[in-house]
Biopython code that builds the backbone (N, CA, C, O; Angstrom):
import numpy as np
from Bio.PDB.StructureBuilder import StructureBuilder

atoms = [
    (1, "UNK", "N", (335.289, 71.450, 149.933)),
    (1, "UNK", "CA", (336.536, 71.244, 149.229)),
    (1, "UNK", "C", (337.276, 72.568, 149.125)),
    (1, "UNK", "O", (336.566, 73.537, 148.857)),
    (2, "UNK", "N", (338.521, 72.770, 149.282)),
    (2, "UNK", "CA", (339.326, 73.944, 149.641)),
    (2, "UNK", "C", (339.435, 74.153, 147.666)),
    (2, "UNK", "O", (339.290, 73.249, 146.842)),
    (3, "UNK", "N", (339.722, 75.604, 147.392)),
    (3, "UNK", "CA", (340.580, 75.873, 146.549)),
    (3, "UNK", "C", (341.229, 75.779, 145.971)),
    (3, "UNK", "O", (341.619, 76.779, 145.368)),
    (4, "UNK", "N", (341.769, 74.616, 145.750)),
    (4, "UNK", "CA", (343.153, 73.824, 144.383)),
    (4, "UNK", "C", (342.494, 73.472, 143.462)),
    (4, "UNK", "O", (341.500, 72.763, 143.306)),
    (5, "UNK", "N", (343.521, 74.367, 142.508)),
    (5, "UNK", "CA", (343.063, 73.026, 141.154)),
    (5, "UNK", "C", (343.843, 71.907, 141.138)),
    (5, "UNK", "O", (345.005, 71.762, 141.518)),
    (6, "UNK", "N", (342.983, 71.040, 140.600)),
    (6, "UNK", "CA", (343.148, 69.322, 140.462)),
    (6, "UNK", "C", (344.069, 69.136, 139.563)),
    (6, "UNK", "O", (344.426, 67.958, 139.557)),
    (7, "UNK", "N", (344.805, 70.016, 138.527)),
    (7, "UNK", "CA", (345.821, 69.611, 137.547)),
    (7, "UNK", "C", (347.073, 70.219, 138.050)),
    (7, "UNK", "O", (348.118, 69.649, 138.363)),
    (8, "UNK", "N", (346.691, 71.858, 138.076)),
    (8, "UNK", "CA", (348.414, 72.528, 138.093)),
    (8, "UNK", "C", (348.365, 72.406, 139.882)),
    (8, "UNK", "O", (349.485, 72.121, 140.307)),
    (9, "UNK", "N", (347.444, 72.542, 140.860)),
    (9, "UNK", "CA", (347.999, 72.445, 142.216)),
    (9, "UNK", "C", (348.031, 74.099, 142.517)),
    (9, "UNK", "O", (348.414, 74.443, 143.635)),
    (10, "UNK", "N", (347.636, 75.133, 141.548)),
    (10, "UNK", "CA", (347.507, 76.305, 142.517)),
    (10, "UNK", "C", (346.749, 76.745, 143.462)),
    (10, "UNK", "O", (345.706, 76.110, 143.617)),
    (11, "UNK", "N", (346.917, 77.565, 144.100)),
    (11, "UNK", "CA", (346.038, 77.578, 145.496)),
    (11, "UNK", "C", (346.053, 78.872, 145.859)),
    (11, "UNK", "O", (347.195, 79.303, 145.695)),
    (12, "UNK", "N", (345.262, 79.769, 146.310)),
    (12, "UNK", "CA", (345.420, 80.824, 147.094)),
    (12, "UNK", "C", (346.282, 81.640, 147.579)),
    (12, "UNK", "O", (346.774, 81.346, 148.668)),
    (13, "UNK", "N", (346.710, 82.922, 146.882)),
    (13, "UNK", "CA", (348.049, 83.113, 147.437)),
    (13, "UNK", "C", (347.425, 84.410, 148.094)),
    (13, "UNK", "O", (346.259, 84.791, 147.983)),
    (14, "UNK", "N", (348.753, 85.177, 149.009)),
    (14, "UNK", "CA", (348.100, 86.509, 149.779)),
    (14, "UNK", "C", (349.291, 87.748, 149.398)),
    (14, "UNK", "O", (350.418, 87.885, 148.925)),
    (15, "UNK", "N", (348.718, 88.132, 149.688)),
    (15, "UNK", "CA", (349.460, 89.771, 149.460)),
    (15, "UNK", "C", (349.244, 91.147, 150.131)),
    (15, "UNK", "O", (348.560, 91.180, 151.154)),
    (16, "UNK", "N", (349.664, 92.047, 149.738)),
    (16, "UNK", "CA", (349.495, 93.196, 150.217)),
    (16, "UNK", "C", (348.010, 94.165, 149.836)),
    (16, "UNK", "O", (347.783, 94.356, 148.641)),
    (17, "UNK", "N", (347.519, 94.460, 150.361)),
    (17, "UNK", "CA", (346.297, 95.430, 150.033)),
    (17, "UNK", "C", (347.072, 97.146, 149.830)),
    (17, "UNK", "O", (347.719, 97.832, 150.622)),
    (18, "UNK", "N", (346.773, 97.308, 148.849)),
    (18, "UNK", "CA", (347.048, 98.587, 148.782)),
    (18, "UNK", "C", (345.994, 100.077, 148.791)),
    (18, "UNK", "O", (345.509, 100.768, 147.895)),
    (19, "UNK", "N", (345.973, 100.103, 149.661)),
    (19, "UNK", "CA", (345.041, 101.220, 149.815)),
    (19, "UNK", "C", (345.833, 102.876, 150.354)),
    (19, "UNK", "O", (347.014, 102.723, 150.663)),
    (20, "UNK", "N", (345.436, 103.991, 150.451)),
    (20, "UNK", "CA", (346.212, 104.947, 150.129)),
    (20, "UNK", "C", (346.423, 105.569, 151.595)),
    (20, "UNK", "O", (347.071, 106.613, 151.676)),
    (21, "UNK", "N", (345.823, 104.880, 152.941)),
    (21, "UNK", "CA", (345.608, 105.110, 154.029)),
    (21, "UNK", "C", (347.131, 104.458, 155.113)),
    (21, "UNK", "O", (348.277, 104.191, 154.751)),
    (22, "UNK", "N", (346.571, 104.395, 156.310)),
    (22, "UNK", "CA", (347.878, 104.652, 157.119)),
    (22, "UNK", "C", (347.409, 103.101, 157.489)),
    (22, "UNK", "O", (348.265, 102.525, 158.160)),
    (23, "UNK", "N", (346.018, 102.155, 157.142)),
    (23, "UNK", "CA", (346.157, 100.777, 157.595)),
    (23, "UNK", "C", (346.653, 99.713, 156.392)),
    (23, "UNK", "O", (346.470, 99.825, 155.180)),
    (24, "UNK", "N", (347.131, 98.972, 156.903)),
    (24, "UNK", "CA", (347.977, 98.332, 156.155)),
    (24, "UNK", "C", (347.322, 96.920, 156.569)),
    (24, "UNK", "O", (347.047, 96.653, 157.738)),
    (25, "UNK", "N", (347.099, 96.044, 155.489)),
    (25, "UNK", "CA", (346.511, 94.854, 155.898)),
    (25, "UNK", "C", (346.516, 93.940, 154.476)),
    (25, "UNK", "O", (346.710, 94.266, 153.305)),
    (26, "UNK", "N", (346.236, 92.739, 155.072)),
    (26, "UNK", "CA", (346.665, 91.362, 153.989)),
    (26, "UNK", "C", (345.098, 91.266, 152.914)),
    (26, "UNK", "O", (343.989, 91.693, 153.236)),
    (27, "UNK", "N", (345.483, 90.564, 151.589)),
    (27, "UNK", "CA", (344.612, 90.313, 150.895)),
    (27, "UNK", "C", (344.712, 89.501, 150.751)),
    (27, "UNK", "O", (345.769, 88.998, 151.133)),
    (28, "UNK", "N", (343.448, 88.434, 149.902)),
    (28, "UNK", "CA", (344.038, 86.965, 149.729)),
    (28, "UNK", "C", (343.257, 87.307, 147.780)),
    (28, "UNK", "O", (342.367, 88.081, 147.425)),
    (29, "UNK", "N", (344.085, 86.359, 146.999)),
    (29, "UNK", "CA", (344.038, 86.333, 145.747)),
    (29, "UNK", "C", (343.381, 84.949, 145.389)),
    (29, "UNK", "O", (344.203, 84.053, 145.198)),
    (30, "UNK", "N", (342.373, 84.686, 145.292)),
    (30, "UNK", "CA", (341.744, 83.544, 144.747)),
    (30, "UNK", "C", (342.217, 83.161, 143.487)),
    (30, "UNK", "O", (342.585, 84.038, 142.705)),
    (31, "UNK", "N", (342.281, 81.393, 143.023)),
    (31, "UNK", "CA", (342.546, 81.362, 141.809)),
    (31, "UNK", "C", (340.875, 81.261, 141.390)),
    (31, "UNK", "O", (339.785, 81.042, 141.919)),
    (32, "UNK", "N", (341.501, 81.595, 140.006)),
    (32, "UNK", "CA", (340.304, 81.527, 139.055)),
    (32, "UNK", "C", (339.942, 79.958, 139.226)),
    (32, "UNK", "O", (341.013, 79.459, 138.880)),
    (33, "UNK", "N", (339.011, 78.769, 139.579)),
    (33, "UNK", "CA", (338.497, 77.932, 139.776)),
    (33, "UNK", "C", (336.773, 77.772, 139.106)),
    (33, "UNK", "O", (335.914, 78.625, 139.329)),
    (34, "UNK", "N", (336.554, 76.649, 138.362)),
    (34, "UNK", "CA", (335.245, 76.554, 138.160)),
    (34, "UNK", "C", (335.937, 74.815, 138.409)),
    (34, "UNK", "O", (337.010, 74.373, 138.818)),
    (35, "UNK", "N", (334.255, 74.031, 137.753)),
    (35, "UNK", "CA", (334.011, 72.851, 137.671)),
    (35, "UNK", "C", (333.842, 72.799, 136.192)),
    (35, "UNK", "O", (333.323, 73.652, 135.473)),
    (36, "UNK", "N", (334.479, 71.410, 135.786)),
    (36, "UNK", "CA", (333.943, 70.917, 134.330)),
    (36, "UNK", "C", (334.340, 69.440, 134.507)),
    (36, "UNK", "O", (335.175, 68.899, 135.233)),
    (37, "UNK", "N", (333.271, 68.865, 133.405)),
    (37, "UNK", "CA", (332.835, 67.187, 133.408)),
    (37, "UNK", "C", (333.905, 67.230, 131.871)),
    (37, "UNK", "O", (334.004, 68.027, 130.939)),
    (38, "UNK", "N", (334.613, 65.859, 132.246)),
    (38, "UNK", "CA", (335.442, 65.733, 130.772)),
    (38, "UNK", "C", (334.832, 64.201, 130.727)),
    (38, "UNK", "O", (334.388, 63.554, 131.675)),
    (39, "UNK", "N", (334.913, 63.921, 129.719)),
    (39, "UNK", "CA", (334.696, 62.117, 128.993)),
    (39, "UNK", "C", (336.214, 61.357, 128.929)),
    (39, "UNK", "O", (336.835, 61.236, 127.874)),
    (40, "UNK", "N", (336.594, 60.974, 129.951)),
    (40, "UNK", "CA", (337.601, 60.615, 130.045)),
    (40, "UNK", "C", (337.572, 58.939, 129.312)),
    (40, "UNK", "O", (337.182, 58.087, 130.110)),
    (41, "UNK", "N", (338.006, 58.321, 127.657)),
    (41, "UNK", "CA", (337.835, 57.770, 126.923)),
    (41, "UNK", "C", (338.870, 56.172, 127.294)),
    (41, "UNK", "O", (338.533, 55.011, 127.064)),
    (42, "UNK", "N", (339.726, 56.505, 127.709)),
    (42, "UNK", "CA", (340.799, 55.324, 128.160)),
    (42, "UNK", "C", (339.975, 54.574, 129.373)),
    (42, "UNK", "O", (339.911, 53.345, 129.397)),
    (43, "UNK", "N", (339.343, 55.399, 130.388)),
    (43, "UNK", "CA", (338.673, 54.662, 131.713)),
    (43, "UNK", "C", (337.111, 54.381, 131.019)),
    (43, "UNK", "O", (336.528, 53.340, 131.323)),
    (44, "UNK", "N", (336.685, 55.033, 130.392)),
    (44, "UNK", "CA", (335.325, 54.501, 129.266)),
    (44, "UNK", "C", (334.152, 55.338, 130.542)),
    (44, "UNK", "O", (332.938, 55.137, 130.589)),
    (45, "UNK", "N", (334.894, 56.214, 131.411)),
    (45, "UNK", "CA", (333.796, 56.906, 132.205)),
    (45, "UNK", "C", (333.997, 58.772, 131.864)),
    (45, "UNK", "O", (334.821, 59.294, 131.114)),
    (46, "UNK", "N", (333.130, 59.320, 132.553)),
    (46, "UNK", "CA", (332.683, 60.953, 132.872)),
    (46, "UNK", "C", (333.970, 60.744, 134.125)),
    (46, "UNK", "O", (334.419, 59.748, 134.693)),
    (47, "UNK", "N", (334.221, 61.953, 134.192)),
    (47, "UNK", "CA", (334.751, 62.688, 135.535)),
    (47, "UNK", "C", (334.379, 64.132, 135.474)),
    (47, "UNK", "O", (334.011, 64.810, 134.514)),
    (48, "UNK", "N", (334.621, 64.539, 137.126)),
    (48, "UNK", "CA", (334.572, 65.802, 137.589)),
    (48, "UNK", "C", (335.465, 66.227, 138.157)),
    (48, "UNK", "O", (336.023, 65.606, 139.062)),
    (49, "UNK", "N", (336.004, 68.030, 137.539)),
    (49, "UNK", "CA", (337.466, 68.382, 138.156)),
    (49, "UNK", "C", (337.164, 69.640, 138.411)),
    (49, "UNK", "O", (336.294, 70.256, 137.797)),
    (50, "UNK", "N", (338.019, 70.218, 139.543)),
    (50, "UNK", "CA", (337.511, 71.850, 139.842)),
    (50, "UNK", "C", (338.943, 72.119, 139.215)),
    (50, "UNK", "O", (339.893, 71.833, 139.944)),
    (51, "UNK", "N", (339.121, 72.446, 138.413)),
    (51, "UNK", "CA", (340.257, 73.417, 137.823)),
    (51, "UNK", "C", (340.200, 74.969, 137.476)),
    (51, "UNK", "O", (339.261, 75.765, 137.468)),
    (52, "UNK", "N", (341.631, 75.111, 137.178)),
    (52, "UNK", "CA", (341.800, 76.555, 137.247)),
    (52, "UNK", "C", (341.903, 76.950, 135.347)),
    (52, "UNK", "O", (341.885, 76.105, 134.452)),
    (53, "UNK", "N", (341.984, 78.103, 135.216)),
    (53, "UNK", "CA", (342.173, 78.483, 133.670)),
    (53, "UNK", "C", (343.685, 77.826, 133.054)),
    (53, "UNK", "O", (343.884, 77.430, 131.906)),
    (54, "UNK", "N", (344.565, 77.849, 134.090)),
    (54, "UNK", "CA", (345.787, 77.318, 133.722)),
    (54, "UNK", "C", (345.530, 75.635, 133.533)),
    (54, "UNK", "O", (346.163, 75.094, 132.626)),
    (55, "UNK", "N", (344.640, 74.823, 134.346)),
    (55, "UNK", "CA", (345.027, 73.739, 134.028)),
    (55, "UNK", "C", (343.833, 73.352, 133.068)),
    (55, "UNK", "O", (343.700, 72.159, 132.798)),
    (56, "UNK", "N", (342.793, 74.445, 132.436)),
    (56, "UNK", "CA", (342.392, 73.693, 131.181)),
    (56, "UNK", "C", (343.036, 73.938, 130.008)),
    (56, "UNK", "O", (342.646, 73.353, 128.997)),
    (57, "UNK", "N", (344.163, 74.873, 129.943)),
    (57, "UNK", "CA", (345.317, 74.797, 128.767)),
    (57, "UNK", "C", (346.166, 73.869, 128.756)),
    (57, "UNK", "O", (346.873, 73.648, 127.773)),
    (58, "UNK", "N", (346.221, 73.151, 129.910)),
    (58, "UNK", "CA", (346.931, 72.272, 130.038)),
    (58, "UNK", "C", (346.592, 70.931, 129.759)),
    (58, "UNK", "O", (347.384, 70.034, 129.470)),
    (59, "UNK", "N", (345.081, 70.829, 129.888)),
    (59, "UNK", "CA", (344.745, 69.718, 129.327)),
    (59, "UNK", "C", (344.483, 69.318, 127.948)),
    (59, "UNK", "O", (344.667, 68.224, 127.415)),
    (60, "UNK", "N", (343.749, 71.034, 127.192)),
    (60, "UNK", "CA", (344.230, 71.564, 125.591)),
    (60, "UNK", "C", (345.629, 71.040, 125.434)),
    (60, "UNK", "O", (345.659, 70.142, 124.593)),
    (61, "UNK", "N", (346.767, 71.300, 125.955)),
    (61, "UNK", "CA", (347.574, 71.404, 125.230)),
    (61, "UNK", "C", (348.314, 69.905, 125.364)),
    (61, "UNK", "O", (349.040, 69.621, 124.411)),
    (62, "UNK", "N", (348.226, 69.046, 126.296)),
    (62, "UNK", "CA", (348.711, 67.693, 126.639)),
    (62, "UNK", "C", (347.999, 66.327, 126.642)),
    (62, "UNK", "O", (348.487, 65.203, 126.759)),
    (63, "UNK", "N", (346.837, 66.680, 126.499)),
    (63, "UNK", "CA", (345.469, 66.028, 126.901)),
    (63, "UNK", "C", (345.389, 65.350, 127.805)),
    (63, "UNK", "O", (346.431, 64.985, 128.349)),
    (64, "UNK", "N", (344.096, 64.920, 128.315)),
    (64, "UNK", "CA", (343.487, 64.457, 129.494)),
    (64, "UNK", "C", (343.983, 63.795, 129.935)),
    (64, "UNK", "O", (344.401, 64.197, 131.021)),
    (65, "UNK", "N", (344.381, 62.313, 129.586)),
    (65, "UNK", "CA", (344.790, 61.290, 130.161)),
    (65, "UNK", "C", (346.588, 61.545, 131.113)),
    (65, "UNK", "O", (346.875, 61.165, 132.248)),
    (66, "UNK", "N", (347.607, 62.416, 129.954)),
    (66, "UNK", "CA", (348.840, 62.814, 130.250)),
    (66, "UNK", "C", (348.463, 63.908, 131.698)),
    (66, "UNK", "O", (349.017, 63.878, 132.797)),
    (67, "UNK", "N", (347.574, 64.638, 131.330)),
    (67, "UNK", "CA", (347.282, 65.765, 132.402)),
    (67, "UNK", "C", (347.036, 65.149, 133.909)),
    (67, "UNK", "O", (347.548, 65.460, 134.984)),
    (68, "UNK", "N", (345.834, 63.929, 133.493)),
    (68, "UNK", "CA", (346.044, 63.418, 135.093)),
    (68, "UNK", "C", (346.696, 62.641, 135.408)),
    (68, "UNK", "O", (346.311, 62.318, 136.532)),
    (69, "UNK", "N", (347.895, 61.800, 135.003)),
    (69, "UNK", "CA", (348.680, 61.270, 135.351)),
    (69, "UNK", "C", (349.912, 61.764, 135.879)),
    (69, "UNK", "O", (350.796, 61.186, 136.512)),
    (70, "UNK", "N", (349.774, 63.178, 135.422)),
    (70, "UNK", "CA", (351.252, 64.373, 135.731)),
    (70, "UNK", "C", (350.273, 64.610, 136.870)),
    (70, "UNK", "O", (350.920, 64.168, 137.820)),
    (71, "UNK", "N", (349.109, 65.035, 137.368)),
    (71, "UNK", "CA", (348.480, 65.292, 138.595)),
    (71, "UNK", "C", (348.662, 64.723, 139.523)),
    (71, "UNK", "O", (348.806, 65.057, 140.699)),
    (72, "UNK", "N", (348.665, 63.365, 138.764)),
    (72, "UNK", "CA", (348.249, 62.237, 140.245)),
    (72, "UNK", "C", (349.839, 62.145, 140.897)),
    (72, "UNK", "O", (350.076, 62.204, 142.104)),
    (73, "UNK", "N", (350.742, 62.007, 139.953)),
    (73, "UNK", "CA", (352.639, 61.904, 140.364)),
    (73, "UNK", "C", (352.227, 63.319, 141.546)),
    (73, "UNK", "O", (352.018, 63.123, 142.743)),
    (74, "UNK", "N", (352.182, 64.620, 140.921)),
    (74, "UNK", "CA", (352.376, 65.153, 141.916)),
    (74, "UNK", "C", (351.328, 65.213, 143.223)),
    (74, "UNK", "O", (351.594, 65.889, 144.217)),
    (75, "UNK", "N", (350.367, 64.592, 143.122)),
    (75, "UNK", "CA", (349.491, 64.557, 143.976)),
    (75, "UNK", "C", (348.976, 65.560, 144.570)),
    (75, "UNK", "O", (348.816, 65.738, 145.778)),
    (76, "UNK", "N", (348.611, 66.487, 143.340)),
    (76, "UNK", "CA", (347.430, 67.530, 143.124)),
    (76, "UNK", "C", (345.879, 66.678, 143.043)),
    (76, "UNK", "O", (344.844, 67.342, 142.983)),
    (77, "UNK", "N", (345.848, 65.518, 143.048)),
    (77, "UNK", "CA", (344.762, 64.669, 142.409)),
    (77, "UNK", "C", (344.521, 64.015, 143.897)),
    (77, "UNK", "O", (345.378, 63.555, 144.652)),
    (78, "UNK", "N", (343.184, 64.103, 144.083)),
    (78, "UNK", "CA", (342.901, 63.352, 145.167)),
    (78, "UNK", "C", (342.021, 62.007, 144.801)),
    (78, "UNK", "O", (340.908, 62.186, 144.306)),
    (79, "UNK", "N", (342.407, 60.901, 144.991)),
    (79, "UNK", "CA", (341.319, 59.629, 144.560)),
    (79, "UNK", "C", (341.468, 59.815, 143.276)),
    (79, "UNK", "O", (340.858, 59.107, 142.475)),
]
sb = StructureBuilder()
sb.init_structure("model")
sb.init_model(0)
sb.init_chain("A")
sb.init_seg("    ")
for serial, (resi, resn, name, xyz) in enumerate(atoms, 1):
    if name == "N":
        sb.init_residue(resn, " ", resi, " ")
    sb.init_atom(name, np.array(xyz, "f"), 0.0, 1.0, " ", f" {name:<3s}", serial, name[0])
structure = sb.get_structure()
């Protein structure tokens, strides 16, 4: 499974390496990503989501059910 989180949809971005030398070359910036199991209470089941730090404030701050339904519209949500 690639790198997105399942709520906000961020992904890997790249940039510049800065080093103090005459080579010049690309970096890539990982998002912060783990796994966590929520009790999702409306479907009466467990789920599993690889999210990022941004989208567990987001689920703090909107809760679960609103969070994956704004996911699934944008289709950050797979299945």
């Amino acid at each position: 499974m690639s790198k997105i989180c399942q709520i906000t949809g961020k992904r890997p971005m790249v940039g510049n390496n800065v080093s103090h030398s005459k080579r010049h070359t690309k970096r890539k910036f990982d998002v912060n990503l783990f796994t966590k199991k929520f009790y999702w209470p409306e479907q009466d089941c467990w789920i599993e989501l690889k999210l990022s730090a941004a989208g567990l404030r987001v689920i703090n701050k909107i809760g679960l059910d609103a969070a994956i339904k704004r996911a699934a519209e944008k289709g950050y949500l797979n299945a």
